[in-house]
C-alpha positions as CSV (number, residue, x, y, z in Angstrom):
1,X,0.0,0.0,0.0
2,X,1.6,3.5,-0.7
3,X,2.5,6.3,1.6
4,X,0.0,8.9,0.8
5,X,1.8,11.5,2.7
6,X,5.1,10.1,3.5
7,X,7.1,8.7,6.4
8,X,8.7,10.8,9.4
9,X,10.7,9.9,12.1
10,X,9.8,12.0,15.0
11,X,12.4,12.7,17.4
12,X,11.4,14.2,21.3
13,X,12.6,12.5,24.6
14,X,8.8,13.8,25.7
15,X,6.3,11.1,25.4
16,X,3.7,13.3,25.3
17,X,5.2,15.6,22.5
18,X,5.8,12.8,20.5
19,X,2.3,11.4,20.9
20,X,1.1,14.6,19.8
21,X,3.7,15.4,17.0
22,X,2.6,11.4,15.8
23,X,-1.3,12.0,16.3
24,X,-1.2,15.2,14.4
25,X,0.6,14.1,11.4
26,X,-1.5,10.6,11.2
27,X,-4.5,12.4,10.6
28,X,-2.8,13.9,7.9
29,X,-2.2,10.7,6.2
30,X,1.6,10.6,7.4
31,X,3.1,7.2,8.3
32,X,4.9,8.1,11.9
33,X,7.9,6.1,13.4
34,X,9.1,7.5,16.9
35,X,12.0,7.9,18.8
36,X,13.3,9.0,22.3
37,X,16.2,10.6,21.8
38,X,19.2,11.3,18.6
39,X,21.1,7.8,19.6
40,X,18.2,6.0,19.2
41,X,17.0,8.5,15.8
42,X,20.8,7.0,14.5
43,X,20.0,3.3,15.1
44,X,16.7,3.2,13.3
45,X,17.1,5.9,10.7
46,X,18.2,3.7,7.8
47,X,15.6,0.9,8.6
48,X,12.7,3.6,8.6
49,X,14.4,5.8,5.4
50,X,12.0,8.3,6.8
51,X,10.8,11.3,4.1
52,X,11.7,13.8,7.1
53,X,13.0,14.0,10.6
54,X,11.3,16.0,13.6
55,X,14.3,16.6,16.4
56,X,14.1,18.1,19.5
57,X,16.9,19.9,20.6
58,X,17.5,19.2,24.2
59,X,17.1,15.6,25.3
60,X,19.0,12.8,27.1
61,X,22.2,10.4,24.9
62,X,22.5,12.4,21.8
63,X,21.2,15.8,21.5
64,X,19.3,17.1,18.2
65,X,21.8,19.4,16.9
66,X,24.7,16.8,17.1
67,X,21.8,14.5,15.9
68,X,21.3,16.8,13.0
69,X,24.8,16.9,12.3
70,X,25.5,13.4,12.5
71,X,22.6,12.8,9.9
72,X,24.3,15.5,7.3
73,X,27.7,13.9,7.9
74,X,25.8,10.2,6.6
75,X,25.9,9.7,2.7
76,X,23.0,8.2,2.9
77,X,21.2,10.7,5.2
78,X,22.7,13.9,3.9
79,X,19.6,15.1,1.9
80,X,17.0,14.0,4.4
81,X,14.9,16.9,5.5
82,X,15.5,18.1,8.8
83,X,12.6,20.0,11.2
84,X,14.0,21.4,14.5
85,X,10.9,21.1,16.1
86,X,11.8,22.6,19.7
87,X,11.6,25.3,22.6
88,X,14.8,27.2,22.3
89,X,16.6,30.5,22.1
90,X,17.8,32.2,18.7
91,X,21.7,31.1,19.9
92,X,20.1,27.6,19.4
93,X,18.2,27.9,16.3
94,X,21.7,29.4,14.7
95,X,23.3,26.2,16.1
96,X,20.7,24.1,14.5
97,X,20.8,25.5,11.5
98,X,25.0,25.2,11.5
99,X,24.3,21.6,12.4
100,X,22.3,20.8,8.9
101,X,18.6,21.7,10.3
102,X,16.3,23.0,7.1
103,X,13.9,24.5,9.6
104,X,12.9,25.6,12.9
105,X,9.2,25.5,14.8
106,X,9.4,26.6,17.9
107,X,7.1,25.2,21.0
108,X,4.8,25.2,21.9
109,X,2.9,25.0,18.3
110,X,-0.7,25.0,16.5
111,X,-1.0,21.8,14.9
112,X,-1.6,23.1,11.7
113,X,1.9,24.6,11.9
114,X,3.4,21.5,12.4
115,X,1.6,19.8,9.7
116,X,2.4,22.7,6.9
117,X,6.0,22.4,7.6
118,X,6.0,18.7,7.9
119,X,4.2,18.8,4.4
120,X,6.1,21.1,2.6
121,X,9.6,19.3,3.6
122,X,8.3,16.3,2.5
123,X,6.8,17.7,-1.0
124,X,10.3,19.6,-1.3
125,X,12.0,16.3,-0.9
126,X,9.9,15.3,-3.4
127,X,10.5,17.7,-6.1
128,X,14.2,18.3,-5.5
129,X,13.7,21.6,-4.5
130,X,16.2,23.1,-2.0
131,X,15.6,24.0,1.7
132,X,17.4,26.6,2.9
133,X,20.5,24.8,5.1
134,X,22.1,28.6,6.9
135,X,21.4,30.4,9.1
136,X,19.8,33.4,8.5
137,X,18.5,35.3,11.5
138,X,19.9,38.1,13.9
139,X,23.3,37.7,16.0
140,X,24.7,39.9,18.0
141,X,23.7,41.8,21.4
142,X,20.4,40.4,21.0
143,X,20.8,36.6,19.6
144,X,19.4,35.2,22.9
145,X,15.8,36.7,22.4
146,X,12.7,34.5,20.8
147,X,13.4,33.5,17.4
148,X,10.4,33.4,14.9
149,X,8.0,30.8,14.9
150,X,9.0,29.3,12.0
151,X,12.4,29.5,9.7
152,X,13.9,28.1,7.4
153,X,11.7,27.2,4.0
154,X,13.0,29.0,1.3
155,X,10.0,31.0,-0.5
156,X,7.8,30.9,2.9
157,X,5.7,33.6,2.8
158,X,3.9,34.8,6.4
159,X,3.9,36.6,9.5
160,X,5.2,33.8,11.3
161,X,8.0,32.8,8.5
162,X,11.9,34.3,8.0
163,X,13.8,33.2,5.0
C-alpha cells in the first residue's frame, strides 16, 4: 500500500510531545515512526528511510543538533529533510541550523503549523527543491531573544516565517 503522505521519524525524549507530534501528522495521512532521543533516531534511521525527521533539541544520549549533524555527515542521510521542532533560544536555532537543520518550529505550536511544515519538507524532498540549510537570522547583542516561529523554508511567505 503506498504512503500517501510520506514517512517521518519523530524525534522528542517527551512522550507526550511525540504522541502529539505522531497524532497530528496521522490524521494527515503521514506514516509516523518514533523515537526517544538522537542515539536511538541513529540506530533506526536507515531501517525507517524516513521522508523527514522532527528533532528536538535538548534531550538525554544524543542531543538534536549533534543528531542533525550526525545525519548531514551520513551519505546516505545527507539530503534527508530536517525539522527542528523545539523550545529554544535564537543562539540555538543558529546552532541548528550550523548543524544541517532545514527549519525551525518553535514550542509550543498550533497543529496546523506543524503539519504545513511537515508537508512542505516532505513535497520539497519530493520535487528536488532546496531547503534553505544557513542560518539566516539576527546575531549579535540580541541573539538570545525568541526567534520566529517558523524559519527556514526557502520562498515561505507569512507573518510567522523568515527566510
Amino acid at each position: 500500500m503506498p504512503r500517501p503522505s510520506g514517512r517521518i521519524l519523530v524525534v522528542d525524549d517527551n512522550k507526550v510531545i511525540r504522541q502529539l507530534i505522531r497524532v497530528n501528522l496521522e490524521l494527515e495521512g503521514f506514516e509516523v515512526v518514533t523515537a526517544g532521543d538522537g542515539a536511538e533516531c541513529l540506530e533506526v534511521v536507515h531501517q525507517v528511510r524516513p521522508d523527514a525527521v522532527t528533532l528536538d533539541v535538548v534531550m538525554p544520549r544524543l542531543d538534536g543538533l549533534r543528531t542533525a549533524a550526525r545525519l548531514r555527515a551520513d551519505p546516505r542521510t545527507r539530503d534527508l529533510p530536517i525539522a527542528i521542532v523545539s523550545a529554544c533560544t535564537q543562539y540555538e536555532v543558529d546552532a541548528g541550523f550550523a548543524a544541517g537543520a532545514d527549519v525551525f518550529l518553535s514550542k509550543p505550536f498550533e497543529p496546523a503549523e506543524l503539519v504545513g511544515l511537515v508537508r512542505q519538507l516532505v513535497e520539497r524532498k519530493g520535487s528536488g527543491s532546496t531547503v534553505v540549510s544557513g542560518a539566516s537570522g539576527p546575531s549579535g547583542p540580541g541573539a538570545g531573544a525568541s526567534p520566529p516561529r517558523v524559519r527556514g523554508l526557502a520562498g515561505e511567505s507569512g507573518a510567522s516565517a523568515q527566510a
